[in-house]
C-alpha positions as CSV (number, residue, x, y, z in Angstrom):
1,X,29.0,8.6,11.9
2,X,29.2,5.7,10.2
3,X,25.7,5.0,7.1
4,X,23.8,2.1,8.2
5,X,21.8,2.2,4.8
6,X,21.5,3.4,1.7
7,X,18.5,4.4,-0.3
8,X,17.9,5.6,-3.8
9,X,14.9,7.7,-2.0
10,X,14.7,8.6,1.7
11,X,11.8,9.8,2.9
12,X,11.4,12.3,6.4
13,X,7.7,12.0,7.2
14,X,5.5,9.2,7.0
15,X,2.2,11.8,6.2
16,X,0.3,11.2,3.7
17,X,2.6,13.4,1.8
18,X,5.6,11.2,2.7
19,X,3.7,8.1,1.9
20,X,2.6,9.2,-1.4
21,X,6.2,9.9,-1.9
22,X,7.5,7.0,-1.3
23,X,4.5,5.0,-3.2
24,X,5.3,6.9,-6.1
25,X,9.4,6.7,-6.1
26,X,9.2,2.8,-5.4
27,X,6.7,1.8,-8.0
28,X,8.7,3.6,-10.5
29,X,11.5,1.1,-9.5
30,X,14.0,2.5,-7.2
31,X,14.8,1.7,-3.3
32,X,12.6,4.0,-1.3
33,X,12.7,4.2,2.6
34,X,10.1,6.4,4.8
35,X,11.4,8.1,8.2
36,X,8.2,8.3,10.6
37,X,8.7,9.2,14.5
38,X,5.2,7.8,15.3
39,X,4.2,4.1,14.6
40,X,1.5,5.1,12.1
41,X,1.3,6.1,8.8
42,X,-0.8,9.1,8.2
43,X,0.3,12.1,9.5
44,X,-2.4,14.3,10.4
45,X,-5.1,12.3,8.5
46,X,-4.7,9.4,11.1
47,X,-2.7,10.8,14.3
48,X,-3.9,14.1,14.1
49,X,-8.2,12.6,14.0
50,X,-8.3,15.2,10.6
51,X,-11.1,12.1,9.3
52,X,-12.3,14.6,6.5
53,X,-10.9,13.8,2.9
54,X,-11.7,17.1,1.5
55,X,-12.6,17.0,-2.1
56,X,-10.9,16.1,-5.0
57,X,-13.1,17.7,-8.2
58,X,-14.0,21.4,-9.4
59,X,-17.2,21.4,-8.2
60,X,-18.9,20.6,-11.8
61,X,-18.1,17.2,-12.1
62,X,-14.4,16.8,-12.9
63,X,-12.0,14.6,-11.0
64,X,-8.8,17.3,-10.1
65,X,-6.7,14.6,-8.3
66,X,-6.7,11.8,-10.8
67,X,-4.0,8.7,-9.8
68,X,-3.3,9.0,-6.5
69,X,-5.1,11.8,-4.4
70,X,-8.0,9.1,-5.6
71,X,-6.2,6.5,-4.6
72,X,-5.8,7.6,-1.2
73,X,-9.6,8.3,-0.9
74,X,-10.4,4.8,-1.7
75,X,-7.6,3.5,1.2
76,X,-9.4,5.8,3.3
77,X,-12.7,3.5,3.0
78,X,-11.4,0.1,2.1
79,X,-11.5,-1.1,5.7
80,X,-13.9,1.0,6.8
81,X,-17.6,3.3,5.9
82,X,-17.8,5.0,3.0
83,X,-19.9,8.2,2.3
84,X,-19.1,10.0,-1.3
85,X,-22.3,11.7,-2.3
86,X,-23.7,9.9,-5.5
87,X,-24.5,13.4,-7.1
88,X,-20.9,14.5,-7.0
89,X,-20.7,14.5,-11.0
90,X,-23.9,16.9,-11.4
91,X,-22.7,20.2,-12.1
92,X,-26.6,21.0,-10.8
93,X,-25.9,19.3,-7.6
94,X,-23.7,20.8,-4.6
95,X,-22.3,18.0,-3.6
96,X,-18.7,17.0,-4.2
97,X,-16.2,14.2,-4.7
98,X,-15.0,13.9,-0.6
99,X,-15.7,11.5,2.5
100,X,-15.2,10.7,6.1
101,X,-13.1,8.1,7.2
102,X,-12.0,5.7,9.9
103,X,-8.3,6.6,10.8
104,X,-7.8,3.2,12.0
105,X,-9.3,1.8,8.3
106,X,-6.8,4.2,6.6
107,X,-3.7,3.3,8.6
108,X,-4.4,-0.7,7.7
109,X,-4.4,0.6,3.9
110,X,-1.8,2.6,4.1
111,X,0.2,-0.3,5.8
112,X,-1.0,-2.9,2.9
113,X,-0.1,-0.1,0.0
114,X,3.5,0.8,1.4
115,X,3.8,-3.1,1.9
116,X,3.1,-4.2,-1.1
117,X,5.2,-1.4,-3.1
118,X,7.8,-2.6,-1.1
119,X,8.9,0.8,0.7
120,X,11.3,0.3,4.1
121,X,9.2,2.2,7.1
122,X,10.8,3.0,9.7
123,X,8.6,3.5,12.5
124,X,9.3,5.1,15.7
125,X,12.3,6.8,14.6
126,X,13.0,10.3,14.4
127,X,14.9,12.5,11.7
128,X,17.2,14.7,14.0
129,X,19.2,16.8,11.4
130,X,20.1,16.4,7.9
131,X,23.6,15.7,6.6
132,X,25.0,18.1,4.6
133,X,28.1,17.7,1.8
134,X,28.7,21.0,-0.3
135,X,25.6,22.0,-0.1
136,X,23.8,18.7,-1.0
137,X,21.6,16.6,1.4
138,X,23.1,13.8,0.8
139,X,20.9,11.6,4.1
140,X,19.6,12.2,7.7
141,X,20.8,11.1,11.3
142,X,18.1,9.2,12.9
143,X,17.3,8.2,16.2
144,X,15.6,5.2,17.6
145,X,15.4,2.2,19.9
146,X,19.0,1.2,18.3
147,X,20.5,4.6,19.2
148,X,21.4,7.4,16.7
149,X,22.8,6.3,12.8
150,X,22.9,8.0,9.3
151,X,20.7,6.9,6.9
152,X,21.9,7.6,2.9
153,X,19.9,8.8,0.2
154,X,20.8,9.8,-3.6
155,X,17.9,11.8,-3.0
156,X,16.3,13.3,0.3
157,X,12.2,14.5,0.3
158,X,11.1,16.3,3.2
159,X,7.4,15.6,3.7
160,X,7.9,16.6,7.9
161,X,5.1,19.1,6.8
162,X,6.7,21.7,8.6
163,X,10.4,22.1,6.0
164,X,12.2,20.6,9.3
165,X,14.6,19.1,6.9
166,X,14.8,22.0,4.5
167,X,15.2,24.4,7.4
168,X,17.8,22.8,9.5
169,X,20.0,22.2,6.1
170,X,20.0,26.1,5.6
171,X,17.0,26.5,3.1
172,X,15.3,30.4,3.1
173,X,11.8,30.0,4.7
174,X,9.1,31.9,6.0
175,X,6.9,31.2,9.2
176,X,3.1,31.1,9.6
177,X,0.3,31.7,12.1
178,X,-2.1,29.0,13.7
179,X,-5.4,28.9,15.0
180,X,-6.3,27.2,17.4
181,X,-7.7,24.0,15.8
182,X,-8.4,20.5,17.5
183,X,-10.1,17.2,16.7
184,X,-11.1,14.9,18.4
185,X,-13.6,11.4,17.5
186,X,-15.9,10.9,20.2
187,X,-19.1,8.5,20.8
188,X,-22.8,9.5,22.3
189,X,-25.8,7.4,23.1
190,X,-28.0,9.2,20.9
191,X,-25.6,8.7,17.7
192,X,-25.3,4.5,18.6
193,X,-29.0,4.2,19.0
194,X,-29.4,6.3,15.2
195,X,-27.1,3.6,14.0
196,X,-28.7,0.9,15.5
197,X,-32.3,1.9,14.1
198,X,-30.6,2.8,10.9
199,X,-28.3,-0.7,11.3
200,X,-26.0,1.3,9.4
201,X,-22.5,2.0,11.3
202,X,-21.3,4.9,9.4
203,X,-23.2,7.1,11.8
204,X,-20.9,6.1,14.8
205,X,-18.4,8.0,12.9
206,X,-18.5,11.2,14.7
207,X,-16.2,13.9,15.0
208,X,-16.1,17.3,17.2
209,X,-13.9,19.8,15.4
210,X,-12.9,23.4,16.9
211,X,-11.2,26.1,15.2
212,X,-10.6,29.7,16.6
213,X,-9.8,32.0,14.2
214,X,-6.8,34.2,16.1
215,X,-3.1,33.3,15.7
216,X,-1.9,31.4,18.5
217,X,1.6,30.2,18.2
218,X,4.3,29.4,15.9
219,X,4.4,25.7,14.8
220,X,8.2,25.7,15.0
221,X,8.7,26.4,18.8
222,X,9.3,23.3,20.7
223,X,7.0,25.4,24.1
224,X,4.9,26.6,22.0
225,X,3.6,23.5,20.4
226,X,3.3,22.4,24.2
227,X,1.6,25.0,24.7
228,X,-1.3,24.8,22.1
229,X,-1.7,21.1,22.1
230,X,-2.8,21.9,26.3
231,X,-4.6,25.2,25.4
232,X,-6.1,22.5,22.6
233,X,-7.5,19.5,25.7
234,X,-8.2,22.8,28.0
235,X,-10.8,23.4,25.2
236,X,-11.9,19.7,25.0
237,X,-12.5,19.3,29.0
238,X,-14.7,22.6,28.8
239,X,-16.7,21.3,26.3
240,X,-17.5,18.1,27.8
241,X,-17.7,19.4,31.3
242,X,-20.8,21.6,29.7
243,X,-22.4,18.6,27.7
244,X,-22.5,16.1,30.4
245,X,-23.7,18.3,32.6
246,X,-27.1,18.9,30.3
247,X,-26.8,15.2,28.9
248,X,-25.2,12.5,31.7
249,X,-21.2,11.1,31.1
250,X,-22.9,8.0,30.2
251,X,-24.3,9.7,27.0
252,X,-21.7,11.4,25.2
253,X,-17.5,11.5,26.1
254,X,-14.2,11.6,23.8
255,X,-13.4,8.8,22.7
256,X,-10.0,9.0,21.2
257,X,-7.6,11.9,20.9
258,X,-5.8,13.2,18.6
259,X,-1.5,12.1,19.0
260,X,0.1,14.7,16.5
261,X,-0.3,18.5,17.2
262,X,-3.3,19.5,15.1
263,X,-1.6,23.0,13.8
264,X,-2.5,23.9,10.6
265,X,0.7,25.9,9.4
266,X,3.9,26.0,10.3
267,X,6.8,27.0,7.8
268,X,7.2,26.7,4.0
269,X,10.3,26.6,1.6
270,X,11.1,29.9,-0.4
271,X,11.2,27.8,-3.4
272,X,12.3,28.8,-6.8
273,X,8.8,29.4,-8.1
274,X,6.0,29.2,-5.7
275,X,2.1,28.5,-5.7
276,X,0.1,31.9,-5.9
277,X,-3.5,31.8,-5.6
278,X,-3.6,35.3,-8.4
279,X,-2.3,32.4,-10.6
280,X,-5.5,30.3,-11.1
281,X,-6.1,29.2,-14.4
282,X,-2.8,30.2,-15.7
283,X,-0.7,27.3,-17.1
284,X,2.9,27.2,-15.4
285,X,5.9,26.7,-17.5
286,X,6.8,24.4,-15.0
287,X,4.2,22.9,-14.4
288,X,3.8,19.1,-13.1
289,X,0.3,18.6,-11.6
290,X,-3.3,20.4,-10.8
291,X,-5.2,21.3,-7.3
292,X,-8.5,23.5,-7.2
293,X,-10.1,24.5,-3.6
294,X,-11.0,21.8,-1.2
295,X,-12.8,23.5,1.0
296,X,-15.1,25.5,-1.6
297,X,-18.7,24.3,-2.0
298,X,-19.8,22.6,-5.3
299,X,-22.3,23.7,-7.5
300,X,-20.2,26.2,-9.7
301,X,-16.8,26.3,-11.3
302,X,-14.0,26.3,-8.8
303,X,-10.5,27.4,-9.9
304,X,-7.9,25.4,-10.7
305,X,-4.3,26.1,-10.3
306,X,-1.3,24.4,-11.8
307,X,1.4,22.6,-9.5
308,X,4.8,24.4,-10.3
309,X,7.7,22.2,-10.1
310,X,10.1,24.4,-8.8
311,X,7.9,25.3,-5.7
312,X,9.4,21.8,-4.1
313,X,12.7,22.5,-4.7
314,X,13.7,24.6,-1.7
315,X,16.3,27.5,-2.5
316,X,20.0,27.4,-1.6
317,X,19.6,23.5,-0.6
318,X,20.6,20.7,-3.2
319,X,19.2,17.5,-3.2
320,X,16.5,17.9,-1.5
321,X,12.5,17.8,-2.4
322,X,9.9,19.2,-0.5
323,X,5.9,17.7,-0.5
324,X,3.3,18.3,1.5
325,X,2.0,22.1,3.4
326,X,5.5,23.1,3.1
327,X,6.2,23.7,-0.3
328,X,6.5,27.1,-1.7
329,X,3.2,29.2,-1.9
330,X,2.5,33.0,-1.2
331,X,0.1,35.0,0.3
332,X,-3.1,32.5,0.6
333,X,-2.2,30.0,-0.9
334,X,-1.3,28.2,2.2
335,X,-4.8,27.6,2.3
336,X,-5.2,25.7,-0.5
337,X,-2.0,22.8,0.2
338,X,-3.6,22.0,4.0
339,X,-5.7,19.4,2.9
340,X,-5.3,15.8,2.0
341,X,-5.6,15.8,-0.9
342,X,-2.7,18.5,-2.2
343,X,-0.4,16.9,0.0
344,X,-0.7,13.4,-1.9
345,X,-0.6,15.2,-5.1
346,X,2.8,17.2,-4.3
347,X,4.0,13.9,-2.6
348,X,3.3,11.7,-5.7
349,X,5.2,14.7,-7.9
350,X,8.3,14.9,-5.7
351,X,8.3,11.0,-5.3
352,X,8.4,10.3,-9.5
353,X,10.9,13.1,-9.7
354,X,13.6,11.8,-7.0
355,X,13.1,8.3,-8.6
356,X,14.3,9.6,-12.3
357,X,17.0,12.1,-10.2
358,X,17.9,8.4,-9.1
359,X,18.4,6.9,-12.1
360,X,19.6,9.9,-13.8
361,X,22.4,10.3,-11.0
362,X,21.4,13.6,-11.7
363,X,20.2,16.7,-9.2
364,X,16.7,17.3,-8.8
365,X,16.7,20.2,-10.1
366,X,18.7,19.2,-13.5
367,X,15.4,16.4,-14.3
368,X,13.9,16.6,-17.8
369,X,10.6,17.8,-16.9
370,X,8.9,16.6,-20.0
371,X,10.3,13.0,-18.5
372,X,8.5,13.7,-15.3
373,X,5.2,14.4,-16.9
374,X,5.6,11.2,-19.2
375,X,5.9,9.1,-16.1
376,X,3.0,11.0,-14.1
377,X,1.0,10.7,-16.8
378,X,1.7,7.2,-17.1
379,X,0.4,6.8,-13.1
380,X,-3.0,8.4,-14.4
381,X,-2.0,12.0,-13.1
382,X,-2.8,15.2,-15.0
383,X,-0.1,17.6,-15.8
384,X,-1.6,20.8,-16.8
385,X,-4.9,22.6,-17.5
386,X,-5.4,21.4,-20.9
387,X,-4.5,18.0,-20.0
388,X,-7.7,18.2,-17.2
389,X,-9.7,19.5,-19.6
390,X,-8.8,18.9,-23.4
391,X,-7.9,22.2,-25.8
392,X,-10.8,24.2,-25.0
393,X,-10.0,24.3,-21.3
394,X,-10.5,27.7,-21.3
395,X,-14.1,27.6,-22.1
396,X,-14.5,26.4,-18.3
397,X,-12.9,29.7,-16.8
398,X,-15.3,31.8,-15.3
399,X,-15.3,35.4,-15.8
400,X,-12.8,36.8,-13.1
């Protein structure tokens, strides 16, 4: 098959993983392209109605995802309401540095930020397989409206969220269990006249959010996926059923739902180091970034882990990065790389390092990672533990 184009950075997965990517890798200078197969930019955050932007600071006060993950939380709100709780920085208080957003406000920021960095989206188009040369992914065949072509990259990131790239190029990976999770944004008479005697629209911002804790499926069967995102609206129409029986359809009904399967892990690299959550507060020799528990209440010291670089870089694969859920963790550490916010910080790390792969004409793998943190650093991101919180960062560990 014949390359229709060639780009320094190709992207599969227009998440907010994959667009933090391809933010990073174009405003470092090089040609960056992003492969979506819906027509908005997002991933889970906008298809999938996941409206929460989970925290971004240790609970005490300190900002964990400087540069970008902050970015991302002020696209969230540009177009649309903004809540972050003014007591966020009082270690006294238990509030944190988070929001809810308007996925339509986010998708017209997004738009605006990829536009301006001037990234090539391809919308509606889906990555079908990798291509493989020796052992290198060297692009993807894509499928769209124009029919099937091969799309070039020097250097390939796999932000799918679920390793589809990595996998189907032969990369070692292990499989997760789901629960079943679903949201959906809906509207009620009781919460439009709030916001009218409020005259504040933030309160029209409401979400219904279910989560049963028992694995359900496996996120990389084609039936199965069917099968929960049903078992997901069976749920739905049983809860409405019941609340406009006691409160009238005219009163309360979905309003939107979401359009990307709302799983909540799939599949993850074996990488050549991984994320373990035992490692908190240890400084990684390879370390590139920092992420501390989003889901965590505020108040007291959360932990903070260091991003190891070589937990993107999927095993037996060459040129290829992964960001996003997928990268290499163990045990529970899954848990900590579902929200928002680590997937823009793993997708602004893999992003910077492709671009100086690209320049380097080198291997991701072969970067100087001393380069990588000078140009993160540059971008406003924090490399390490001691770069979060000066030379007597270990003063803030808690006794463990």
């Amino acid at each position: 098959m014949k390359v229709d184009r060639t780009y320094d950075v190709l992207v599969a997965g227009g998440g907010v993983a994959g667009v933090a990517a391809a933010l990073s890798a174009a405003r470092a200078g090089v040609k960056a392209a992003v492969i979506e197969k819906t027509i908005l930019p997002g991933g889970l955050a906008t298809s999938g109605l996941v409206i929460h932007y989970l925290p971004i600071c240790d609970g005490v006060g300190t900002v964990v995802g400087q540069s970008m993950p902050e970015e991302f939380l002020r696209l969230s709100v540009k177009y649309g309401p903004e809540r972050i709780p003014a007591d966020w920085r009082d270690p006294a208080s238990a509030s944190r540095y988070r929001t809810y957003f308007s996925p339509a406000s986010f998708v017209l920021a997004l738009d605006e930020a990829l536009e301006q960095a001037g990234v090539e989206m391809w919308y509606d188009t889906l990555s079908c397989a990798p291509v493989v040369e020796a052992g290198r992914v060297t692009g993807l065949e894509v499928e769209n409206k124009s029919g099937r072509r091969r799309l070039a990259g020097t250097v390939v990131i796999d932000a799918t969220g679920d390793a589809d790239v990595a996998r189907r190029a032969g990369a070692p990976c292990v499989e997760g269990d789901n629960m079943l999770s679903n949201w959906a944004l809906e509207t009620s008479l009781g919460a439009a006249e709030e916001a009218v005697r409020r005259r504040d629209g933030y309160g029209l911002l409401q979400v219904n959010k279910f989560n049963r804790d028992r694995a359900f499926c496996w996120g990389v069967s084609g039936r199965k996926v069917t099968e929960f995102v049903l078992a997901s609206r069976r749920q739905l129409r049983a809860h409405y059923a019941g609340r406009q029986r006691e409160e009238g359809k005219d009163a309360v009904y979905p309003l939107a739902l979401a359009t990307q399967a709302n799983v909540r892990k799939t599949v993850g690299i074996v990488g050549r180091s991984s994320l373990r959550v035992g490692d908190a507060w240890m400084p990684r020799p390879d370390g590139v970034g920092v992420l501390t528990h989003s889901t965590a209440g505020g108040g007291a010291q959360l932990p903070v882990w260091e991003i190891p670089y070589g937990a993107l870089l999927p095993r037996g694969v060459d040129g290829l990065l992964v960001a996003g859920r997928a990268i290499g963790a163990e045990d529970e550490a899954w848990e900590l790389l579902r929200p928002i916010p680590p997937c823009v910080s793993t997708g602004q790390i893999a992003g910077a390092a492709a671009a100086l792969a690209a320049k380097r004409n080198c291997r991701p793998h072969e970067i100087d990672l001393d380069q990588l943190r000078c140009g993160l650093r540059a971008a406003g991101a924090k490399c390490g533990l001691e770069e979060l919180y000066g030379r007597l960062w270990r003063d803030r560990v808690p006794c463990r």
